[in-house]
C-alpha positions as CSV (number, residue, x, y, z in Angstrom):
1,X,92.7,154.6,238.1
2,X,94.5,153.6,234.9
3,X,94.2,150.1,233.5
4,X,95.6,149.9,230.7
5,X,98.4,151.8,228.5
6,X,98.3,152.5,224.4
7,X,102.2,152.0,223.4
8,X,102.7,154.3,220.6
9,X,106.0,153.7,218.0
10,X,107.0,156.1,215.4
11,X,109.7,154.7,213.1
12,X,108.4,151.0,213.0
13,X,105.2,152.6,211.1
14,X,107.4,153.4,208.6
15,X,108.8,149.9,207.6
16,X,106.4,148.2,205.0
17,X,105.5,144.9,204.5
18,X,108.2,144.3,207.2
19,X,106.6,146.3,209.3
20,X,105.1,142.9,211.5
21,X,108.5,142.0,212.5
22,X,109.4,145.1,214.7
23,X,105.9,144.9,216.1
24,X,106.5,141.2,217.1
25,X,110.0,142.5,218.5
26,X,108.8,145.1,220.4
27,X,105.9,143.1,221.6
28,X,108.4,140.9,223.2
29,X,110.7,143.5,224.5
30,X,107.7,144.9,226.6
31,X,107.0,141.4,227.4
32,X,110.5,140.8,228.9
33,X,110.6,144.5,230.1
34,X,107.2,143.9,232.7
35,X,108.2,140.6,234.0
36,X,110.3,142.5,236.1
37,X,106.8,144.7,237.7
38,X,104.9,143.5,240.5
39,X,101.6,143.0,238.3
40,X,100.4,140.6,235.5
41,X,99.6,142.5,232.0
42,X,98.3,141.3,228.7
43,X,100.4,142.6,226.1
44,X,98.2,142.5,222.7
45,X,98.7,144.2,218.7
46,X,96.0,144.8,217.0
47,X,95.6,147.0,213.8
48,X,98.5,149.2,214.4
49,X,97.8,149.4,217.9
50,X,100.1,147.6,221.0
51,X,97.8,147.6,223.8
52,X,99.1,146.8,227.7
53,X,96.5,145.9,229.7
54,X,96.9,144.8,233.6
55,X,95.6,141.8,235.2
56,X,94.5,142.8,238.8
57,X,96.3,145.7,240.8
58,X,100.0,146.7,239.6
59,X,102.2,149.5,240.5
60,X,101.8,152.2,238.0
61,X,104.8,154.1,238.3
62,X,107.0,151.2,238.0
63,X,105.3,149.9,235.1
64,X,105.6,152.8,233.4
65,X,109.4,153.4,234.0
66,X,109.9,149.9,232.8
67,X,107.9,150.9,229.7
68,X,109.9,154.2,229.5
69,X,113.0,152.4,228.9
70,X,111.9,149.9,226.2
71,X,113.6,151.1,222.6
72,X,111.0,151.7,220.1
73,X,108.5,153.1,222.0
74,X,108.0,156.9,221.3
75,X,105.2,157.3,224.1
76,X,103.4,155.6,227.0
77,X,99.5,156.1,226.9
78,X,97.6,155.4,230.2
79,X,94.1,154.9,229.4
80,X,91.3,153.9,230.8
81,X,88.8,151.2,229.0
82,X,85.1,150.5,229.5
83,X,83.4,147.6,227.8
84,X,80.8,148.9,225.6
85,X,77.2,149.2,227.5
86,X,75.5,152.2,226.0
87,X,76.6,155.7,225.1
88,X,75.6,156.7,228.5
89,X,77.8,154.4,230.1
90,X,80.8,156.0,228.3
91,X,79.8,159.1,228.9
92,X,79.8,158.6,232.7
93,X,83.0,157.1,232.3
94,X,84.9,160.1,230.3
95,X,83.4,162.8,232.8
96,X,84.8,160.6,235.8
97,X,88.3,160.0,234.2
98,X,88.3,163.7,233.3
99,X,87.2,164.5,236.6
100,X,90.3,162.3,238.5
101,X,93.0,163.1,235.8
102,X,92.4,167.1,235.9
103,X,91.8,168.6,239.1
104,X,92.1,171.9,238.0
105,X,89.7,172.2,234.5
106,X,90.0,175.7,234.2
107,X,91.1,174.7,230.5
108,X,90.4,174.2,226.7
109,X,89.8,170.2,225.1
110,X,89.0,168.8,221.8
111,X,87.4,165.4,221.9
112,X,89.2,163.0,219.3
113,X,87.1,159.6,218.3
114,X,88.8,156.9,216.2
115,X,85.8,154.7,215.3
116,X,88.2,151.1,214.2
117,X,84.6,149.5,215.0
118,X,82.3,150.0,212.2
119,X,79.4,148.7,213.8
120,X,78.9,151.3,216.8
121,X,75.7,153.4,216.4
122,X,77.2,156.6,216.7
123,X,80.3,158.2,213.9
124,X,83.3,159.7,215.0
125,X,82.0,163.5,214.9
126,X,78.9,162.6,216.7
127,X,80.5,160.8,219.4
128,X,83.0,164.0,219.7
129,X,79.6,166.3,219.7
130,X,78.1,164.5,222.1
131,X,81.2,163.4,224.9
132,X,82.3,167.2,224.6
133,X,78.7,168.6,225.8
134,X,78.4,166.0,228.5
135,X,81.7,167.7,229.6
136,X,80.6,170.9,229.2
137,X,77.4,170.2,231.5
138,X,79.6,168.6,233.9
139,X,82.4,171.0,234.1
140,X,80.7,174.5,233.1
141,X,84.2,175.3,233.6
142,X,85.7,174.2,230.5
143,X,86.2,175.4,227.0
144,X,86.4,173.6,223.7
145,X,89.0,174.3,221.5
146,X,89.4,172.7,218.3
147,X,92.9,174.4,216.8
148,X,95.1,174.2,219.9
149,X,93.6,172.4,222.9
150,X,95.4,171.9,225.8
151,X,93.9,168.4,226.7
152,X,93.2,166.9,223.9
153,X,90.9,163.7,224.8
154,X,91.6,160.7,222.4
155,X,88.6,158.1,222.2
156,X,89.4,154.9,220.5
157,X,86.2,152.4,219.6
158,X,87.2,148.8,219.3
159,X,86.0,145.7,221.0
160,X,86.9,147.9,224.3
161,X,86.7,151.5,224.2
162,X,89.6,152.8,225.3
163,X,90.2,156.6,226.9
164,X,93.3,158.5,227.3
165,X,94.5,161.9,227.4
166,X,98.0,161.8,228.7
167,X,101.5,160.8,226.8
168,X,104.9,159.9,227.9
169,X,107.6,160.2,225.9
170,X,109.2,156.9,225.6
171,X,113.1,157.1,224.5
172,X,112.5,155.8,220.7
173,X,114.5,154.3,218.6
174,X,114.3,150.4,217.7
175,X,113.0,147.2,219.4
176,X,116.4,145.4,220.9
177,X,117.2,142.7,218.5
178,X,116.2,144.1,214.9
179,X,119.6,145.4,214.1
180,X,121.9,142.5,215.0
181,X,124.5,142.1,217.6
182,X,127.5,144.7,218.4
183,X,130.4,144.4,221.0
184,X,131.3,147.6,223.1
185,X,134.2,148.3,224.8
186,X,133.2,149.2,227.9
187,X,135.7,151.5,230.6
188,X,134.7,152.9,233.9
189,X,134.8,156.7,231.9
190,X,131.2,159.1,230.7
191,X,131.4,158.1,227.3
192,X,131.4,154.4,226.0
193,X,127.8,153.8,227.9
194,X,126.7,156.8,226.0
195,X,127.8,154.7,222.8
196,X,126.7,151.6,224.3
197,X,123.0,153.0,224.9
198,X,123.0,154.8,221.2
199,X,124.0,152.2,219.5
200,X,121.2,150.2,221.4
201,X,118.6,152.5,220.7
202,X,118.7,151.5,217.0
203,X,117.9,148.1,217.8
204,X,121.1,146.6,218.1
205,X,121.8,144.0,221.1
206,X,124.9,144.9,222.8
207,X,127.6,142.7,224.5
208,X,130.4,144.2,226.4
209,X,134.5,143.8,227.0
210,X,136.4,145.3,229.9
211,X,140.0,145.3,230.0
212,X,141.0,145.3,233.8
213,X,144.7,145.5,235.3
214,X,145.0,144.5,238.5
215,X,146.9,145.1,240.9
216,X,146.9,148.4,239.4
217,X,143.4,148.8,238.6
218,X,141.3,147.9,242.1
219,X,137.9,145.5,242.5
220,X,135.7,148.9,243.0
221,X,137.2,150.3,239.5
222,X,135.8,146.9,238.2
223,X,132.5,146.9,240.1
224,X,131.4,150.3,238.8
225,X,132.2,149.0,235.1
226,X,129.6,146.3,236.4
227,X,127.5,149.0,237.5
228,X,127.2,150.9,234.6
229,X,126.6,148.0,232.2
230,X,123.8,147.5,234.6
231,X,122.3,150.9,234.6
232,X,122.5,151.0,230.7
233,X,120.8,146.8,230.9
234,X,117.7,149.0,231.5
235,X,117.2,149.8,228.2
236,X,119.1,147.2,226.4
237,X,117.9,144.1,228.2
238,X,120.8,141.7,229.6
239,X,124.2,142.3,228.8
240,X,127.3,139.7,228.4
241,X,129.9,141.5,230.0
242,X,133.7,139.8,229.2
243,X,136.2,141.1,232.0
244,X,139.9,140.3,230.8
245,X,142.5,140.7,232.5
246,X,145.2,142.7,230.3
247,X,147.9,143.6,232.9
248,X,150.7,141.5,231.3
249,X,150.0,142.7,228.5
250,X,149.7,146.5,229.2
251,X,153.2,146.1,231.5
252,X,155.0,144.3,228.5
253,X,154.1,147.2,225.9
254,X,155.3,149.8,228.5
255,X,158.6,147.8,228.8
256,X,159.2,147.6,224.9
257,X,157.1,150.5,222.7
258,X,158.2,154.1,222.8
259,X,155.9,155.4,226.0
260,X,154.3,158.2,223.6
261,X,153.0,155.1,221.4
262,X,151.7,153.3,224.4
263,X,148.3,154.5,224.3
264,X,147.9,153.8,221.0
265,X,149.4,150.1,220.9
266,X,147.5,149.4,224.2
267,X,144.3,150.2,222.3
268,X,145.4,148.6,219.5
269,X,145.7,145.3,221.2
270,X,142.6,145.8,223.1
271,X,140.5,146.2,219.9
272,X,142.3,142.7,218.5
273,X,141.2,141.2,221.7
274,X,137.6,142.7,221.4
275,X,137.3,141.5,217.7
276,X,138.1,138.4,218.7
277,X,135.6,137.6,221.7
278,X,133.2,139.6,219.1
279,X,133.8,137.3,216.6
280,X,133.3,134.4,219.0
281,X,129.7,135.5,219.8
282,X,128.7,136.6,216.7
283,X,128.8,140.1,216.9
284,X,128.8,142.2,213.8
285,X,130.7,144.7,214.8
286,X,133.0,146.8,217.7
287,X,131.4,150.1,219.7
288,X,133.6,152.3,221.1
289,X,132.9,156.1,223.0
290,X,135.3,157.8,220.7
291,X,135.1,161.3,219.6
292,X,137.2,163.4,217.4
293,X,140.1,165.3,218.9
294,X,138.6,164.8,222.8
295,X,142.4,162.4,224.1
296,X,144.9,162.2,222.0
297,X,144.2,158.9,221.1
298,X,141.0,160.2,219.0
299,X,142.7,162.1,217.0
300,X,141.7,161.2,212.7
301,X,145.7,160.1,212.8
302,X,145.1,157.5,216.1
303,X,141.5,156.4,214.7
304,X,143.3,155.1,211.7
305,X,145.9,153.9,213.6
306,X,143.4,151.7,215.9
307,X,140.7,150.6,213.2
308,X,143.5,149.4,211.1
309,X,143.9,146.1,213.1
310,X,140.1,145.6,212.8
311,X,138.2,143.8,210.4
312,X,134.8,144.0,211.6
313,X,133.5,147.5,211.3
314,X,134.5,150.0,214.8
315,X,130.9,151.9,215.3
316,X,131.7,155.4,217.1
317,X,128.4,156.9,217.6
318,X,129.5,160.2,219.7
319,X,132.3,160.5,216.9
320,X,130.8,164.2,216.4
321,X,129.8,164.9,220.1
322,X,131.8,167.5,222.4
323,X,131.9,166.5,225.9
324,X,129.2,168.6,227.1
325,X,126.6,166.7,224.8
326,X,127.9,163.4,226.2
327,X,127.1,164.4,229.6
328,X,123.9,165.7,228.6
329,X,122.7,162.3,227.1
330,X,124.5,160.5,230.7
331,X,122.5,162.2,233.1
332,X,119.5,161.8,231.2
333,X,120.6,158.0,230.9
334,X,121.2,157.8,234.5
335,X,125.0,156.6,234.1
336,X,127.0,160.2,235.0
337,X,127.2,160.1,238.6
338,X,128.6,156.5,238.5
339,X,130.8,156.9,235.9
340,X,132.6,159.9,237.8
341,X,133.5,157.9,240.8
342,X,136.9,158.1,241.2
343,X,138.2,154.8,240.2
344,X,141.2,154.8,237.6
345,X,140.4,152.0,234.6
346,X,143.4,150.7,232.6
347,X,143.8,153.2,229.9
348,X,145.1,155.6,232.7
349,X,147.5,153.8,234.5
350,X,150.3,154.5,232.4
351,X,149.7,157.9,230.4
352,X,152.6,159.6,228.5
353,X,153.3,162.4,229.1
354,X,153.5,164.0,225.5
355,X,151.9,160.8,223.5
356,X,152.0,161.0,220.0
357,X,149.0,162.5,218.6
358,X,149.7,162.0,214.6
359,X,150.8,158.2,215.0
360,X,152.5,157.1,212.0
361,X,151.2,153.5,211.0
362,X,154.5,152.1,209.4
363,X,156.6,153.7,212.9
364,X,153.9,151.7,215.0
365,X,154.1,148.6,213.2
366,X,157.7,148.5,213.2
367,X,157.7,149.4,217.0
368,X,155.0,146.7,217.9
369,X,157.8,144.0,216.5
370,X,159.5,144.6,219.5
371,X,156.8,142.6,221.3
372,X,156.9,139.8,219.1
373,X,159.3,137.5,221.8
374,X,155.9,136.9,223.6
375,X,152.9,138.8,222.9
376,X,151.1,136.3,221.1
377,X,151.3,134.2,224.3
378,X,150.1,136.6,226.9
379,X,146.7,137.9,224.2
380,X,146.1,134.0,224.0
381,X,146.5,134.1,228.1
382,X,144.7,137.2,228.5
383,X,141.8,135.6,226.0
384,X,142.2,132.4,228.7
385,X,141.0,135.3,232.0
386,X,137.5,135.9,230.3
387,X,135.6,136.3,233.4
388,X,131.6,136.4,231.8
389,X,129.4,138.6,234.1
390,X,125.4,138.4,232.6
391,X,124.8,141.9,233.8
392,X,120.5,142.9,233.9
């Protein structure tokens, strides 16, 4: 019964004179969201107001998961509009919708007009009046309540009029694209798509780097990274995913560093790789899934450790999480179940078994000159691997 949706945004409304720009942005990120929907829609802004209406039949409920997953949305509206032939058209209309909408209307409503066309005969209050009695004739069942309905029936009067009663929460946030470009590192593990969607939701596009060793590391371990890039290209759009290959690499550390430093120089080296390929594509910074004190490796000590071979900024969105939170915000996501298939990624392979959990920078640097013999020629080799995978 729906034709149309009202896309409601709450931060953009905020943004001034700049304002126009994240309107335009998420215009187009609703554009590029319903190619994907068996249906044609018109996607229109107009006075504060983003308006999706469909061109001929469509499938609702895909339409509106696609529109559930679109950053900067705070709710989905499905309305139904009428063009304007006489009050008593549109009151025929409301008392059908309400009618096919509420099957049970053993309930209280409040009738709310917004009157953007100046020109219609009737004023807000009067149209309220007079929709809410036709419902009360129609539906002797009902009961109006003006403090705390529990339908509250929204009337908007423009060139259409347009009816709806229902919201969906959308996920919020930013339209893709307003807030630059980041890199994540991405494992096979619950917590760097959490970062990877977070870090998206304030409008930031998102590339991603996965460091894979094989033969120790298998195809699957690789194909669910590719899953979950995919699962979290839902809400971001397309994602550049960079596979490198960092076996050599990872084997040479283990043979020279101290093996309860290796975690720590291994990351180090994968966050030089990172920035560079970052750097390469113009991304303004590194995203990683840390969180304070969760490995050993996120400890304050390693974090300083790791960020100090970075000079783009290292964004740790769950840096105050506890696990359970992650996994809260992955199964709402829809990345939990894949990300605890059992395939090993390269940060596991070769664990210490007491690694050092208050690195020392100086003692790390002095250790990591024991790689100087060839380490610069297997990063430029492992730079050479870069397998792209466009991930949506």
């Amino acid at each position: 019964m729906f034709t149309a949706f009202l896309i409601k945004y709450a931060e953009i409304g905020v943004k001034g004179k700049n304002r126009y720009l994240f309107e335009d942005a998420l215009v187009h990120q609703i554009k590029s969201a319903l190619k994907k929907c068996d249906g044609q829609f018109e996607v229109s802004k107009t006075q504060g107001r983003i308006y999706v209406e469909a061109q001929g039949e469509f499938d609702y409920e895909e339409t509106v998961d696609r529109l559930r997953h679109v950053f900067g949305i705070s709710s989905v509206c499905p309305m139904v509009y009428v063009e304007d032939q006489g009050f008593e058209k549109l009151c025929d209309t409301v008392i059908r919708y309400f009618g096919d909408v509420y099957p049970d209307r053993n309930k209280t409503f409040k009738v709310n007009t917004r009157r953007a066309r100046k020109s219609y005969p009737k004023e807000s209050m009067e149209v309220n009046a007079d929709l809410g009695e036709a419902l009360l004739n129609a539906y002797p069942e009902l009961h109006v309540d003006v403090r705390e309905p529990e339908i509250m029936l929204n009337v908007e009067i423009r060139e259409k009029i347009y009816i709806y009663s229902v919201e969906i929460p959308g996920p919020g946030g930013m339209p893709v694209g307003t807030g630059g470009k980041a890199m994540l590192l991405l494992s096979g593990g619950i917590d760097s798509p959490v970062a990877g969607y977070m870090i998206a939701k304030r409008g930031v596009k998102i590339d991603a780097v996965y460091f894979h060793a094989p033969p120790y590391t298998s195809e699957r371990a690789k194909q669910k990274v590719v899953d979950l890039a995919r699962i979290v290209s839902g809400y971001t759009g397309p994602i550049y995913l960079h596979v490198i290959n960092f076996t050599d690499i990872q084997l040479y550390i283990h043979e020279k560093c101290p093996h309860e430093e290796l975690t720590i120089i291994m990351r180090r080296y994968m966050m030089r790789i990172a920035e560079h390929i970052a750097e390469e594509t113009g991304c303004l910074g590194l995203i990683t899934g840390e969180s304070i004190g969760q490995v050993a490796s996120q400890t304050l000590n390693s974090l300083i450790a790791t960020n100090e071979v970075c000079r783009l900024p290292v964004y740790r969105p769950l840096i105050g999480f506890d696990k359970q939170e992650i996994v809260e915000v992955s199964n709402r996501i829809g990345t939990f179940e894949t990300s605890i298939q059992p395939y090993e990624d390269c940060c596991t392979i070769f664990v210490a078994k007491h690694p050092v959990t208050k690195p020392n920078l100086n003692v790390i640097r002095r250790h990591e000159h024991n790689l100087d013999e060839r380490i610069e020629e297997l990063v430029k080799t492992a730079l050479e691997t870069d397998e792209l995978i466009i991930v949506e």
